[in-house]
MITOR-771380 format. One line per 10 residues: number of its first residue (from 1); for each residue x, y, z of N, C-alpha, C, O, CB. Coordinates in nm, 3 decimals. Glycine has a CB too. Layout:
// MITOR-771380
NUM) X:Y:Z:X:Y:Z:X:Y:Z:X:Y:Z:X:Y:Z ~ ...
// end
This chain:
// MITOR-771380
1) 0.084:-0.121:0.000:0.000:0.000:0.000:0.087:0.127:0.000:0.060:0.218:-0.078:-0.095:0.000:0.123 ~ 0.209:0.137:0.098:0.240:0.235:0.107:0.356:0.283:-0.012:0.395:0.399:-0.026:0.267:0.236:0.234 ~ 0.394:0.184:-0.082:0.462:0.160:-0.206:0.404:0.216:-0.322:0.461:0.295:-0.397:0.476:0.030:-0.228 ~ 0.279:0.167:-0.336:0.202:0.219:-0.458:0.120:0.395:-0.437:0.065:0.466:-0.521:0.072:0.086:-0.484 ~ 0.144:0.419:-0.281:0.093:0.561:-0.267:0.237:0.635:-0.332:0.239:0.737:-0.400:0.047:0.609:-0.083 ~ 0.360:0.549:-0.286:0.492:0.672:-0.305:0.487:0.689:-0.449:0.518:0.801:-0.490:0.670:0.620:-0.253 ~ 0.454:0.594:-0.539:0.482:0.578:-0.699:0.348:0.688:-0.729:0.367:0.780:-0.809:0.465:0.380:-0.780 ~ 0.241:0.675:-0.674:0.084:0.826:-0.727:0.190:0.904:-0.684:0.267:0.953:-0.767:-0.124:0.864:-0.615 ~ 0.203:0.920:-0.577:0.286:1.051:-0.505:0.375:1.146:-0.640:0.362:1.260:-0.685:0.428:0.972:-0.368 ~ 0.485:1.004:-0.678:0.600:1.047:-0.769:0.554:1.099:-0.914:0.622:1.161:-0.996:0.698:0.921:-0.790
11) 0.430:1.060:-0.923:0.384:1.108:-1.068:0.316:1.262:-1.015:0.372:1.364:-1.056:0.249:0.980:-1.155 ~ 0.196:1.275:-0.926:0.170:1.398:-0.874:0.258:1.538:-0.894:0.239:1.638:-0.962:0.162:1.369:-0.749 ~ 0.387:1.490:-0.782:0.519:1.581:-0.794:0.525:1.623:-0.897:0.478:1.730:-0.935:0.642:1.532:-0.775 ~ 0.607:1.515:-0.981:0.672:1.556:-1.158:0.544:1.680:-1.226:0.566:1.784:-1.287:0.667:1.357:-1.298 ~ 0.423:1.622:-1.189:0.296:1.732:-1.286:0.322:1.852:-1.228:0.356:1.944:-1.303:0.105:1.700:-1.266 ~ 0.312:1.878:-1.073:0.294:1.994:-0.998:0.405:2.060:-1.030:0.399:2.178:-1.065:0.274:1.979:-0.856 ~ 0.549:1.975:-1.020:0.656:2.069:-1.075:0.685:2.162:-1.219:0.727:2.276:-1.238:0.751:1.991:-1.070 ~ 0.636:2.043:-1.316:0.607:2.084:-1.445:0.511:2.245:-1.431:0.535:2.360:-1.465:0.519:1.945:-1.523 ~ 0.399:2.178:-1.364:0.292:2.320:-1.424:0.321:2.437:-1.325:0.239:2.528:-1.333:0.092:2.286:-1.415 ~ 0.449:2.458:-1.207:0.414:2.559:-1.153:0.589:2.635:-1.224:0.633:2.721:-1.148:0.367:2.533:-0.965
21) 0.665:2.614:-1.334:0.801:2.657:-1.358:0.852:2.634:-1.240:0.894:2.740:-1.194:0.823:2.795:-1.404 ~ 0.873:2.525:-1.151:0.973:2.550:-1.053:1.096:2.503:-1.074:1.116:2.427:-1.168:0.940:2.507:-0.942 ~ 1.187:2.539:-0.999:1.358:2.501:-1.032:1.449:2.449:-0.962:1.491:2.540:-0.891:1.433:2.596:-1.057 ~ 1.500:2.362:-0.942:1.565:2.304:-0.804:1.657:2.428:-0.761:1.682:2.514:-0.846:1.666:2.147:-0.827 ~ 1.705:2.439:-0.637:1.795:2.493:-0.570:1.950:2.419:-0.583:2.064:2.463:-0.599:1.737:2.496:-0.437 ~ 1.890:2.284:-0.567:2.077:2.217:-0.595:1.985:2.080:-0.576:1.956:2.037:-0.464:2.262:2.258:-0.436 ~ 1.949:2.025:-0.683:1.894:1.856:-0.700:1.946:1.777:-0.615:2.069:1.774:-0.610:1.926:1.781:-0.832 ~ 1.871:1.697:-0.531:1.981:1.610:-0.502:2.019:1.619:-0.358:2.037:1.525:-0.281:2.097:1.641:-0.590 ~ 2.032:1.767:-0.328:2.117:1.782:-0.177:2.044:1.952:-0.134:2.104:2.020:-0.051:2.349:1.785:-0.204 ~ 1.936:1.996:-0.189:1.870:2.116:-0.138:1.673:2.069:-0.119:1.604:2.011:-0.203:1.913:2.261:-0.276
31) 1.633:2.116:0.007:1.490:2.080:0.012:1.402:2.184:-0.096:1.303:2.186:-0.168:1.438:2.094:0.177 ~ 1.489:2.248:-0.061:1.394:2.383:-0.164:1.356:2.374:-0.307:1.447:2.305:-0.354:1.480:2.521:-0.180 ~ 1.272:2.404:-0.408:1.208:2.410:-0.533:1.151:2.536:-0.543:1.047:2.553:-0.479:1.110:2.307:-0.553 ~ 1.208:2.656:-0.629:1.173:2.824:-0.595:1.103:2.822:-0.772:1.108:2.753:-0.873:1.363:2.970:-0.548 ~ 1.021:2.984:-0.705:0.984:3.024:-0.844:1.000:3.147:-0.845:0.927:3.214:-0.773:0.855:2.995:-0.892 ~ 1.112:3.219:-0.936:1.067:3.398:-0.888:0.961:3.428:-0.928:0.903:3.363:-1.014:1.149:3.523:-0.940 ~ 0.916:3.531:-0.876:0.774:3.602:-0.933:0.710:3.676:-0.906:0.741:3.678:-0.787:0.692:3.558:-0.945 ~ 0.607:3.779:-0.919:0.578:3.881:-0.836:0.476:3.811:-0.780:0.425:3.703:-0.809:0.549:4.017:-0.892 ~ 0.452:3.908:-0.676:0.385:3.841:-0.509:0.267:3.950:-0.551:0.268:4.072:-0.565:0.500:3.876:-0.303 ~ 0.164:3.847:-0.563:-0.018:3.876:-0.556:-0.091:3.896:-0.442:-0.191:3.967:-0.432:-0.101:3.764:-0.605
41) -0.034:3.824:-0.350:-0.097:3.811:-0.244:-0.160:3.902:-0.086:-0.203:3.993:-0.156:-0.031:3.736:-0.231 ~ -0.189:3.937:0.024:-0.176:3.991:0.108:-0.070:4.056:0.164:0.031:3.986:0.155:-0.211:3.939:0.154 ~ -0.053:4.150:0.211:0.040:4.250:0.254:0.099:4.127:0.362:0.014:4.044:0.397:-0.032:4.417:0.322 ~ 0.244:4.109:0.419:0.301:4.014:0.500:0.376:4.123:0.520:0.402:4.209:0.435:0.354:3.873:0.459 ~ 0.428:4.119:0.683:0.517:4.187:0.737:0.611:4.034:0.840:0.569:3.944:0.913:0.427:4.333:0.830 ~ 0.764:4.079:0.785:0.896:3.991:0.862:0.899:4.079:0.982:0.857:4.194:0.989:1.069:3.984:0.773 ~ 0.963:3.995:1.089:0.997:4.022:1.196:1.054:4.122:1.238:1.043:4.172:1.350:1.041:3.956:1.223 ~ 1.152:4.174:1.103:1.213:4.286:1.144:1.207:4.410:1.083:1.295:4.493:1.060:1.320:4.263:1.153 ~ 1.006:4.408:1.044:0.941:4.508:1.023:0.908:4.545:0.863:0.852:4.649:0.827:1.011:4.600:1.092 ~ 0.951:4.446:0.783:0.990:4.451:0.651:0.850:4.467:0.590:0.772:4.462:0.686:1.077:4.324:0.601
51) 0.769:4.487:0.455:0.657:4.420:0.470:0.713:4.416:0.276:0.793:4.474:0.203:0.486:4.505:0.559 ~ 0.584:4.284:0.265:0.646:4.250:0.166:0.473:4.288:0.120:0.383:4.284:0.205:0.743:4.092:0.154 ~ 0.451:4.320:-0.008:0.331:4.404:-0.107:0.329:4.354:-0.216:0.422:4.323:-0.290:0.346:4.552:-0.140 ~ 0.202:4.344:-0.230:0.193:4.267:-0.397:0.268:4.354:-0.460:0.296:4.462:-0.409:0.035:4.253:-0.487 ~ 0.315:4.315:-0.588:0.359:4.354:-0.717:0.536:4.342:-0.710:0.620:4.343:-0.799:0.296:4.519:-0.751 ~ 0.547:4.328:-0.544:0.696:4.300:-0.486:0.749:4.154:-0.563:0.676:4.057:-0.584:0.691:4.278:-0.295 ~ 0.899:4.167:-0.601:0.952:4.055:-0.632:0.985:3.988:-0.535:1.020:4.038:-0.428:1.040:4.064:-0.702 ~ 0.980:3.886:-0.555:0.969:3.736:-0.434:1.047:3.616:-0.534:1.068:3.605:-0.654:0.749:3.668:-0.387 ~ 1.075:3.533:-0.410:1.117:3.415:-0.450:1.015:3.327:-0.393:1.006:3.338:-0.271:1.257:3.386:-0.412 ~ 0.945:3.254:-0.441:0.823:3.161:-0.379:0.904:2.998:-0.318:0.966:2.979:-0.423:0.684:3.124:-0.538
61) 0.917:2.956:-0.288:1.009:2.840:-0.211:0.888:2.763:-0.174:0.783:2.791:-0.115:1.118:2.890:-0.065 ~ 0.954:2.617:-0.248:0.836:2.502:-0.225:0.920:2.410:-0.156:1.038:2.407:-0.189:0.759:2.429:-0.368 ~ 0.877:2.329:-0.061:0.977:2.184:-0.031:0.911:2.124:-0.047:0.789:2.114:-0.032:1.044:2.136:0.086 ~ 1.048:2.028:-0.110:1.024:1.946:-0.200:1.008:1.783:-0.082:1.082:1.703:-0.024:1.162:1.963:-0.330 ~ 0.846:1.811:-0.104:0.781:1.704:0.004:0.835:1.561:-0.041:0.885:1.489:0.046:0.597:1.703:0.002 ~ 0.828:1.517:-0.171:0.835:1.387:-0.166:0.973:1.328:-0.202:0.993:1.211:-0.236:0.735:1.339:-0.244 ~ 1.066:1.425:-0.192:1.212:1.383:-0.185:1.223:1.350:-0.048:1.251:1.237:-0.007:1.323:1.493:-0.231 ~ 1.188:1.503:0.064:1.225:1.480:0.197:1.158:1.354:0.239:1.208:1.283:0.326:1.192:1.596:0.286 ~ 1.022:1.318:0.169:0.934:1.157:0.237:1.070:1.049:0.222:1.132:1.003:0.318:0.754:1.078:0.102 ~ 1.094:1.027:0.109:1.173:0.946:0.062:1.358:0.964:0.168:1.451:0.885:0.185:1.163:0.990:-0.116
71) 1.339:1.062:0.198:1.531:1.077:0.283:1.426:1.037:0.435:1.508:0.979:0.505:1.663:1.328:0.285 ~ 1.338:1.038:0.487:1.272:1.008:0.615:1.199:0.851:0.636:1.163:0.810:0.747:1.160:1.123:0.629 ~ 1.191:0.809:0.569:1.090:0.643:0.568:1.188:0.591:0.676:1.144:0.504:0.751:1.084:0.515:0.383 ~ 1.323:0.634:0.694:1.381:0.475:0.768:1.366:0.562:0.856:1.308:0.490:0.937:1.541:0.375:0.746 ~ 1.373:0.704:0.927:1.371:0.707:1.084:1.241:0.606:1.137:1.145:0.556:1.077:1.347:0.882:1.142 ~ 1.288:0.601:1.283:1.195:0.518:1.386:1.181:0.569:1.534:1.156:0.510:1.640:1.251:0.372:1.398 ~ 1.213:0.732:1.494:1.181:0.809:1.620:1.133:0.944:1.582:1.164:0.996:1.475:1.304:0.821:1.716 ~ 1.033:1.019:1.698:1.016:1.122:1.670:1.143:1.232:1.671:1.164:1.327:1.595:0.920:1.142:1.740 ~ 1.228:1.180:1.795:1.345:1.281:1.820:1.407:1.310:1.666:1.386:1.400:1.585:1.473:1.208:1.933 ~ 1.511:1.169:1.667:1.552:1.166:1.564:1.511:1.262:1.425:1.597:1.335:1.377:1.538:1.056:1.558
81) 1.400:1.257:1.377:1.358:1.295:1.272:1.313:1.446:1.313:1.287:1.512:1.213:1.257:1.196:1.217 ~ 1.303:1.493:1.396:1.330:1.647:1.422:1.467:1.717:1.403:1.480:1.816:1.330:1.300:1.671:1.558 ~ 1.553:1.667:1.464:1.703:1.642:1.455:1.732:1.656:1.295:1.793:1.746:1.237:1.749:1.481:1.520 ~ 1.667:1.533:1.236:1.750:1.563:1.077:1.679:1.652:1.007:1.727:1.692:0.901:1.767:1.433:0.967 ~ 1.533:1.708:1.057:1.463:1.792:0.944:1.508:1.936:0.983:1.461:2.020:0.906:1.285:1.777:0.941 ~ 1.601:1.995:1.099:1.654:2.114:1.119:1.752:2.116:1.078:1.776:2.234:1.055:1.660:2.156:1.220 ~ 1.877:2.024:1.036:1.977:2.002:1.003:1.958:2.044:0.851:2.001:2.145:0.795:2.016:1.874:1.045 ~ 1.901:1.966:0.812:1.827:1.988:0.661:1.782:2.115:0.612:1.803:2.149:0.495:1.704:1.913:0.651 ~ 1.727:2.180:0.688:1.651:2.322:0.687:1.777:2.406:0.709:1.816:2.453:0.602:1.520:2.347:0.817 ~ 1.812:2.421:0.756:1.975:2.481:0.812:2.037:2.480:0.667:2.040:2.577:0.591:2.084:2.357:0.945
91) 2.097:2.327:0.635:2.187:2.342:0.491:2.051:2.430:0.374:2.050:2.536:0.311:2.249:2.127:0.414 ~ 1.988:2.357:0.387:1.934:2.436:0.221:1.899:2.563:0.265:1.894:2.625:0.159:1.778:2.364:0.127 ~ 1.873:2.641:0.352:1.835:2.761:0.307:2.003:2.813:0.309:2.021:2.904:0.228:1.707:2.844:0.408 ~ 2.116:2.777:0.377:2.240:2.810:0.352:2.292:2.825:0.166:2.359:2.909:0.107:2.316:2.694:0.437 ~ 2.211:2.675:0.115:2.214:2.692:0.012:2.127:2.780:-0.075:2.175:2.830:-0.177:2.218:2.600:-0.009 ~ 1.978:2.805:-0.032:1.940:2.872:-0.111:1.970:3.018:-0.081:1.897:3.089:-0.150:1.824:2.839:-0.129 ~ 2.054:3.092:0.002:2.109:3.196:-0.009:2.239:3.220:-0.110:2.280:3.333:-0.136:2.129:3.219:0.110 ~ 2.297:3.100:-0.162:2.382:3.081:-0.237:2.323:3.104:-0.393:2.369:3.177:-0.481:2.433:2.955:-0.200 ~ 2.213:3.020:-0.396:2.131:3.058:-0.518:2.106:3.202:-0.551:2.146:3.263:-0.651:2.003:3.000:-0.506 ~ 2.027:3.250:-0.441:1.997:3.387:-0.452:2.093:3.469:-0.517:2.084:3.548:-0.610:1.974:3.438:-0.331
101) 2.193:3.431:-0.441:2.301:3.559:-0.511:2.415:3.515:-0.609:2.535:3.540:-0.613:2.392:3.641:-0.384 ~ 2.320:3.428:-0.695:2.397:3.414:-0.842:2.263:3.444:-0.935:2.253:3.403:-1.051:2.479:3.233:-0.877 ~ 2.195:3.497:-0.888:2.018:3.550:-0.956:2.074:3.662:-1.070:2.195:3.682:-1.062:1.878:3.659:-0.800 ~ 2.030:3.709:-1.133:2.083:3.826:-1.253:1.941:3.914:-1.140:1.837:3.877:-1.085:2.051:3.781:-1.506 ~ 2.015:4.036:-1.153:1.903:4.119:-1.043:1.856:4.101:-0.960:1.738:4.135:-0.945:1.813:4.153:-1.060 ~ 1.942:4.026:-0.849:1.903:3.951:-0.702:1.870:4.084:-0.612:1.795:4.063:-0.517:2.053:3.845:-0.622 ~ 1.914:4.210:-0.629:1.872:4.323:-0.531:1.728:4.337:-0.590:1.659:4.383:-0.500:1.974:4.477:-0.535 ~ 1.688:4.327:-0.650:1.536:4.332:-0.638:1.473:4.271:-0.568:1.356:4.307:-0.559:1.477:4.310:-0.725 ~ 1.512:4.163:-0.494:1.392:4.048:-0.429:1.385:4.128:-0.334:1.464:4.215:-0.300:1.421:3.877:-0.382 ~ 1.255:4.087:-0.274:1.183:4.173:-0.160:1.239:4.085:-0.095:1.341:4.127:-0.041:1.020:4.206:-0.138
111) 1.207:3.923:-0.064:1.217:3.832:0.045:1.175:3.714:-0.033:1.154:3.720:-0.154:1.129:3.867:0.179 ~ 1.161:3.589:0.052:1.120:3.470:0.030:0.942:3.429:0.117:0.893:3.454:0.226:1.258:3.382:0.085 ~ 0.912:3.380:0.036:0.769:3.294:0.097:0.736:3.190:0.084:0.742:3.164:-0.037:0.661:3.325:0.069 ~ 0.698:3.094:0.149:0.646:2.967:0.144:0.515:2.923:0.185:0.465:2.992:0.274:0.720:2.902:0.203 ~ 0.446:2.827:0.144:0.331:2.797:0.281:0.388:2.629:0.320:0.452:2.550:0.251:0.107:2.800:0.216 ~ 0.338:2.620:0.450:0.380:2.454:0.438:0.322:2.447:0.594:0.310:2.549:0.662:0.586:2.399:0.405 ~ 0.293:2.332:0.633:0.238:2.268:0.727:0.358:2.215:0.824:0.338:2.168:0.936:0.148:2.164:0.667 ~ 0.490:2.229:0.763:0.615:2.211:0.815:0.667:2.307:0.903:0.788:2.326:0.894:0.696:2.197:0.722 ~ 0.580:2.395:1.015:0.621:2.543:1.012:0.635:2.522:1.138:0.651:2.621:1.208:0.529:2.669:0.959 ~ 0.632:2.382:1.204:0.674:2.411:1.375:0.859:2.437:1.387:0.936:2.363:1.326:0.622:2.233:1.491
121) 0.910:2.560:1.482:0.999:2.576:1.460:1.062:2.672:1.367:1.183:2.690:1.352:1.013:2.494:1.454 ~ 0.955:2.738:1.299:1.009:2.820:1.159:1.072:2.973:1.212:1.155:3.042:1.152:0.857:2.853:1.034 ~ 1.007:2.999:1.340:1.076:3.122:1.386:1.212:3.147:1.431:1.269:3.255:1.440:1.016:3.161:1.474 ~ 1.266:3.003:1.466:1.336:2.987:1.517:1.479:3.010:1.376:1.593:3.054:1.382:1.291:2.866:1.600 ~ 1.397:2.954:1.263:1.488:2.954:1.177:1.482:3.070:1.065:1.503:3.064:0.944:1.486:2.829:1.128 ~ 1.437:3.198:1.163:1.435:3.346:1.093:1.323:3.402:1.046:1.315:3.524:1.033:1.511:3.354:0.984 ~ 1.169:3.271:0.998:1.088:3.328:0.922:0.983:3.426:1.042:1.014:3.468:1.154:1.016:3.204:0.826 ~ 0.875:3.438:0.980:0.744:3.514:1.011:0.654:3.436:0.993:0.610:3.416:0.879:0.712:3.631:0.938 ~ 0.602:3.367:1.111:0.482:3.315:1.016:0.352:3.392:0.995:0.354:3.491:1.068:0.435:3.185:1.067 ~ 0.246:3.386:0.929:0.142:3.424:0.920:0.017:3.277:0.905:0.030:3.164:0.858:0.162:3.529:0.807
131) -0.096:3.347:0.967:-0.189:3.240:0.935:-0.228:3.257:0.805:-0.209:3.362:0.744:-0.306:3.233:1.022 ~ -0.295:3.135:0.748:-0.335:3.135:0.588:-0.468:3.131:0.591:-0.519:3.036:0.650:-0.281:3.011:0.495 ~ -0.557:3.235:0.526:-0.669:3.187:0.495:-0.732:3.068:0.404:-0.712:3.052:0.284:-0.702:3.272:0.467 ~ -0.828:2.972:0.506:-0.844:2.828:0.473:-0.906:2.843:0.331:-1.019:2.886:0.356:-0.942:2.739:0.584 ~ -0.894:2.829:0.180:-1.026:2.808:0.141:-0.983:2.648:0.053:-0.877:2.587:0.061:-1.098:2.960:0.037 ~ -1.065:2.625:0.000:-1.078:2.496:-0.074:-0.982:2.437:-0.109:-0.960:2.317:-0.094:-1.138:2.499:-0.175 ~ -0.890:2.546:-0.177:-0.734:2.488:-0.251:-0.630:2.422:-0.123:-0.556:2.323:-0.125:-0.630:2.651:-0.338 ~ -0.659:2.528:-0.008:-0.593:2.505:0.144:-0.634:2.381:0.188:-0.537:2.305:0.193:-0.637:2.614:0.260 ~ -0.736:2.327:0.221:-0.794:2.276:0.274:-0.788:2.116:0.230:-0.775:2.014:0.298:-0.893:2.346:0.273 ~ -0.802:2.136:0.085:-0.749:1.963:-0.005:-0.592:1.963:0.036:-0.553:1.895:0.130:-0.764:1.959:-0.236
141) -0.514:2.035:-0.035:-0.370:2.061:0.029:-0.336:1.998:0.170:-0.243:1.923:0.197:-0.351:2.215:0.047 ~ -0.429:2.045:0.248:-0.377:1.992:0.392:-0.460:1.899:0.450:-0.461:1.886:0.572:-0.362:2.098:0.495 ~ -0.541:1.824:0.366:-0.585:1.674:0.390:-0.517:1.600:0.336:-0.481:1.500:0.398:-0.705:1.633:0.355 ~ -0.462:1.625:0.165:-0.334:1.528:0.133:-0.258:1.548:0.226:-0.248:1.464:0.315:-0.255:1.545:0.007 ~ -0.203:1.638:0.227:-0.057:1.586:0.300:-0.061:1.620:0.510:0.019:1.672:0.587:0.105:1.721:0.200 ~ -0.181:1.562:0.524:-0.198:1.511:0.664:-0.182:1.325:0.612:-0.118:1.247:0.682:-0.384:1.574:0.749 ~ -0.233:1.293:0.516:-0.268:1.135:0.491:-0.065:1.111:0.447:-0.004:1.006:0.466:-0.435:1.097:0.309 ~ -0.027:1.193:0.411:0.107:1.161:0.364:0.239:1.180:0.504:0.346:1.123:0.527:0.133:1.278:0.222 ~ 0.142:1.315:0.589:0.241:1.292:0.713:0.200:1.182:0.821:0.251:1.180:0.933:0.253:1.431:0.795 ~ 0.113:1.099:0.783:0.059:0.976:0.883:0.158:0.873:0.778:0.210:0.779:0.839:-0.161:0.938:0.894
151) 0.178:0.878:0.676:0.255:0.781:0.624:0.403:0.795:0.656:0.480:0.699:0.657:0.232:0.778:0.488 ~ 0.438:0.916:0.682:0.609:0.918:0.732:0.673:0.935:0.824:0.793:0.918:0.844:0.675:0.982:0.695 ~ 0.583:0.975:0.894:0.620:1.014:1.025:0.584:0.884:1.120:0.471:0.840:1.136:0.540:1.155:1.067 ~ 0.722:0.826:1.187:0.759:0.729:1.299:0.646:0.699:1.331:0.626:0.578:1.335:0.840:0.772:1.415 ~ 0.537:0.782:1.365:0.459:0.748:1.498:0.322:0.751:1.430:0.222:0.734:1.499:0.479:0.863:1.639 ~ 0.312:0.774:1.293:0.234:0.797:1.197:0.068:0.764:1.252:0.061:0.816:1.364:0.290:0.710:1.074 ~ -0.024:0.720:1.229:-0.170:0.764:1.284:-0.182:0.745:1.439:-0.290:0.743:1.497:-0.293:0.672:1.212 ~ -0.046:0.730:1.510:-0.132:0.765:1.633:-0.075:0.935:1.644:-0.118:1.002:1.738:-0.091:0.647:1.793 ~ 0.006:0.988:1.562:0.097:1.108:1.608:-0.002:1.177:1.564:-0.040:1.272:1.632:0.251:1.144:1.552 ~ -0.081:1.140:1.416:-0.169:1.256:1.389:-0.347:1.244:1.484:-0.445:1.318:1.480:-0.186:1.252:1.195
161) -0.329:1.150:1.540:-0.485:1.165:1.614:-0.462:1.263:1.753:-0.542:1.336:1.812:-0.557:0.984:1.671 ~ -0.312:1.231:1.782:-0.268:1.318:1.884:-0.235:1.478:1.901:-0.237:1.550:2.001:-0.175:1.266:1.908 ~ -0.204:1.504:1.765:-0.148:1.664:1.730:-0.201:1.699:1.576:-0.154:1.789:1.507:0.049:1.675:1.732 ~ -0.311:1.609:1.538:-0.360:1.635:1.399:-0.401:1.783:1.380:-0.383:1.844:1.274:-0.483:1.542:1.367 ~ -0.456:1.836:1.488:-0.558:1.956:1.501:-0.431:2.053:1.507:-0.488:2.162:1.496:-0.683:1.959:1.652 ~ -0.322:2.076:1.516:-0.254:2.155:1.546:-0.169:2.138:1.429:-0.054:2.174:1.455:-0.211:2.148:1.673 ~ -0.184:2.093:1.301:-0.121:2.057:1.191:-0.193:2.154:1.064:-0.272:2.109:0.980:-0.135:1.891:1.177 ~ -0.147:2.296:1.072:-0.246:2.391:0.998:-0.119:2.433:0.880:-0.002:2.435:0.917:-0.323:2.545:1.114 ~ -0.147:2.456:0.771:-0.033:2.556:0.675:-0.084:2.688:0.751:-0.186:2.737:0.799:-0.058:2.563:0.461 ~ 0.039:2.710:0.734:0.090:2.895:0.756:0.210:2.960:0.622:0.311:2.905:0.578:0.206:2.909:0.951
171) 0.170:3.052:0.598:0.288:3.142:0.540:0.383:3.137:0.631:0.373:3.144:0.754:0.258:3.291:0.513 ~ 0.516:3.118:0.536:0.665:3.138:0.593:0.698:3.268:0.548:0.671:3.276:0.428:0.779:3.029:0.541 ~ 0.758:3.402:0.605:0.809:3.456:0.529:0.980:3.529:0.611:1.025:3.534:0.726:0.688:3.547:0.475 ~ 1.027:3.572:0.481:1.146:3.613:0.538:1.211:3.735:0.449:1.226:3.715:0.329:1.241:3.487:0.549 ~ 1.251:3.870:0.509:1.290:3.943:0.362:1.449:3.892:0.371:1.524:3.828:0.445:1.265:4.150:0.352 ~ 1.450:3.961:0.248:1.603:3.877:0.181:1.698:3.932:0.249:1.806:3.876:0.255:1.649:3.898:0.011 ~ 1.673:4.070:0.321:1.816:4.114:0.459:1.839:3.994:0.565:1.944:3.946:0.607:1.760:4.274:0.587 ~ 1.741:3.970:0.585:1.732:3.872:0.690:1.785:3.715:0.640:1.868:3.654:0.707:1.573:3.872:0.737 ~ 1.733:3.666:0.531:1.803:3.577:0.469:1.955:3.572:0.527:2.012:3.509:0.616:1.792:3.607:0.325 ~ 1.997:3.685:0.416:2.174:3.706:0.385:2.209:3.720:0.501:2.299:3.642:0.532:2.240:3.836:0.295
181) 2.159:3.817:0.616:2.238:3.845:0.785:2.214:3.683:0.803:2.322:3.643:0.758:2.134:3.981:0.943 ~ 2.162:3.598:0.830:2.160:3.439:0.909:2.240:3.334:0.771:2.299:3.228:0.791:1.941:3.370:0.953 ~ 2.224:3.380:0.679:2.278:3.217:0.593:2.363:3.257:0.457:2.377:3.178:0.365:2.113:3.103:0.524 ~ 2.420:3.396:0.456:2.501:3.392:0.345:2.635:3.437:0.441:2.645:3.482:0.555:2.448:3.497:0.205 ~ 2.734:3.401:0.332:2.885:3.440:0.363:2.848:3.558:0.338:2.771:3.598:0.250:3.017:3.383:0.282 ~ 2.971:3.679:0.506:2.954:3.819:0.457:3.032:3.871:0.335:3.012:3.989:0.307:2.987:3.905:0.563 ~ 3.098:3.817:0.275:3.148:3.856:0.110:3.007:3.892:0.054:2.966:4.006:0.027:3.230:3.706:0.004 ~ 2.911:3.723:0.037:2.795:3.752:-0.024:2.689:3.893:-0.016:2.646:3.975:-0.097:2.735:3.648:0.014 ~ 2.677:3.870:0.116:2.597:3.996:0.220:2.622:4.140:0.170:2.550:4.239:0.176:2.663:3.998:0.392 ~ 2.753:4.122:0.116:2.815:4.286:0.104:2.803:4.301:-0.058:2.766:4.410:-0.101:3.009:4.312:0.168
191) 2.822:4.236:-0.114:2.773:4.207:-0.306:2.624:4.278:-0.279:2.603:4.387:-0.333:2.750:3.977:-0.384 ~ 2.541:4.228:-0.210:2.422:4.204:-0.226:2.375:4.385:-0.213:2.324:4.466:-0.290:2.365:4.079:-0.110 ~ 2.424:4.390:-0.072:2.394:4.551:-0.019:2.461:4.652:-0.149:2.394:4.737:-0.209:2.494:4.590:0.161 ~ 2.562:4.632:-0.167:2.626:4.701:-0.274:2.564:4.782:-0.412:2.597:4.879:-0.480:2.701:4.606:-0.315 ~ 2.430:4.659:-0.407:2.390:4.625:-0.506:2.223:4.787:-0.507:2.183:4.885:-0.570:2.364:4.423:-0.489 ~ 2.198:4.708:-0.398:2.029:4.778:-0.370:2.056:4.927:-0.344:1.962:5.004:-0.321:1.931:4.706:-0.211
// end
């Protein structure tokens, strides 16, 4: 069963990636999948007062769920698998600050955004979260991948009958000062400022 969900899963991905232009960060060894683009959405303000406005350039940042499923099937603890998904989060956005600033017109980005249900801990690792308004698109979104975090996670349907309700997407956000001050080399940092 859980074999033939990963193979729907793997075809799903490939479509979603196809139809949204996304681009790896570094295949292989980055969680991230970005799209630049201008930001439609609600006014978001970062922590350190930033606010990011439609028509603002953004980098949209997806993780890439069914790689990380696939690097997680063998843990057999909750610890553990907290442990490697900060470790993880740590290198790629290290890396995707690396990306950023090989961008042709990287001083334009306002910041980065994400949504993801992955967001316990996200403050910790620089973002903002915001709540998301639920509607339909939200709502299928985070019934799949509640049925997909009962499939990977160690402790899988008893973890989600236990903390299911507290398993909501939120906006991640972060402006790109904040990025570069936590995860780029200050060489990079100073290119960047140089720049804007």
């Amino acid at each position: 069963m859980k074999t033939a969900l990963m193979v729907l899963w793997a075809l799903w991905d490939w479509l979603y990636f196809q139809c949204n232009r996304m681009q790896y960060v570094s295949k292989g060894d980055n969680l991230f999948r970005v799209v630049r683009k201008t930001y439609r959405g609600p006014e978001l303000k970062t922590k350190s007062g930033k606010c990011i406005k439609p028509g603002d350039e953004i980098i949209k940042i997806h993780i890439y769920n069914y790689g990380l499923a696939k690097e997680v099937l063998n843990h057999r603890s909750s610890f553990s698998l907290a442990i490697y998904l900060k470790n993880r989060m740590l290198q790629s956005l290290e890396g995707l600050t690396d990306y950023v600033t090989e961008l042709p017109d990287q001083h334009k980005i306002v910041g980065i955004i994400g949504t993801s249900m992955l967001n316990r801990g996200a403050e910790r690792l620089g973002f903002t979260t915001h709540e998301v308004d639920i509607n339909f698109h939200f709502w299928i979104k985070g019934f799949l991948y509640k049925l997909i975090y009962m499939m990977v996670h160690p402790a899988g349907h008893q973890y989600l009958v236990a903390h299911g309700k507290r398993l909501k997407s939120k906006h991640l956000v972060m402006s790109l000062e904040e990025l570069m001050e936590r995860y780029a080399k200050q060489t990079e940092f100073q290119e960047i400022g140089d720049q804007s």
